[in-house]
Steps between C-alpha positions, in 0.01 A plus 500: 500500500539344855448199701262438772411254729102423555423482884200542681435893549520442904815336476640751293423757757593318781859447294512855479383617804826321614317249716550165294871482297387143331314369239412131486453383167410101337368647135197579290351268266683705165831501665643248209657147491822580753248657737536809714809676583576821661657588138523891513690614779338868520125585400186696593255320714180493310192506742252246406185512651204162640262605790603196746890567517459684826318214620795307353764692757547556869388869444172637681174402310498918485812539261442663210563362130713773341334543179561803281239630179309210388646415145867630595764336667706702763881416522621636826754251644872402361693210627819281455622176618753514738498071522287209405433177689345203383260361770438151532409413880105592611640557869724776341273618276199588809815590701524815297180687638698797624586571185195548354144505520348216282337282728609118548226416249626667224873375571388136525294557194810635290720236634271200366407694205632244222709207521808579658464657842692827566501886507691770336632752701581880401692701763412860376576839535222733442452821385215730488476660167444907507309600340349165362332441218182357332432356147201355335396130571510246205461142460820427455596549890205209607559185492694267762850608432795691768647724225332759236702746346335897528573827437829696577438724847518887501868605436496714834415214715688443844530198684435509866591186726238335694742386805833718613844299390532395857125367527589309156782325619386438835168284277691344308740323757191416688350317181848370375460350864166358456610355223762247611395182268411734225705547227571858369690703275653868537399723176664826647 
């Protein structure tokens, strides 16, 4: 079995498209008494899917949801954290929108979301999974929780970076930048 992380479906493309490297993270409602962690330092990204979250981004109104066979969930996109940063200045936080494409809403809104204000950050790499894969939906991937566990991927499966090395560097000085009063750790 592997890990996966649940993200919206659009921000799971838009990871592996190569044009977002970050994923901005308070928790889900199961995520336990010590709260949410980026725990797993390599896992699928598991596309999950609401009507509004292009409405929730910066993307055009036009955007399509990726959505695969109704009842199946389609696991195209690998990824592992280069660094984490713990985020715990608003200013900083809505200073990161060239980083991504959640719009200042939905950043605010995860920064207030409980009672200590803050953000996780994931630096990523990203890797498009080929061929990718589908599996049947059950209940035990709903619910408000970051990590499910799913089925093993083809054997045969290659991993294809999003960004070149250079353009993955180049990011993440620019963020570590950004980040001046954040707090972050190296995982490579």
């Amino acid at each position: 079995m592997s890990t996966a992380f649940k993200e919206w479906a659009i921000i799971c493309d838009t990871l592996g498209s190569g044009a977002q490297s970050i994923i901005l993270r308070k928790g889900g409602i199961h995520e336990g008494r010590d709260g949410f962690s980026f725990k797993h330092p390599e896992f699928f990204l598991f596309p999950t899917l609401f009507h509004e979250q292009v409405a929730r981004t910066r993307l055009p109104a036009s955007t399509p949801i990726p959505a695969g066979p109704a009842g199946e969930i389609g696991i195209r996109h690998f990824a592992r954290i280069e660094w984490t940063a713990t985020i715990t200045s608003l200013e900083i936080a809505l200073g990161l929108q060239p980083f991504h494409v959640w719009n200042a809403e939905v950043v605010n809104e995860r920064f207030h979301y409980d009672e200590a204000p803050g953000l996780h950050l994931a630096f990523l790499r990203v890797f498009r999974c080929e061929p990718s894969w589908a599996f049947p939906d059950e209940p035990k991937y709903g619910g408000c929780r970051s990590w499910v566990t799913i089925p093993d991927p083809l054997e045969a499966m290659k991993l294809i970076p999003a960004l070149t090395d250079e353009e993955h560097h180049r990011r993440s000085a620019a963020l570590k930048a950004a980040l001046s009063e954040a707090v972050y750790e190296n995982l490579s």
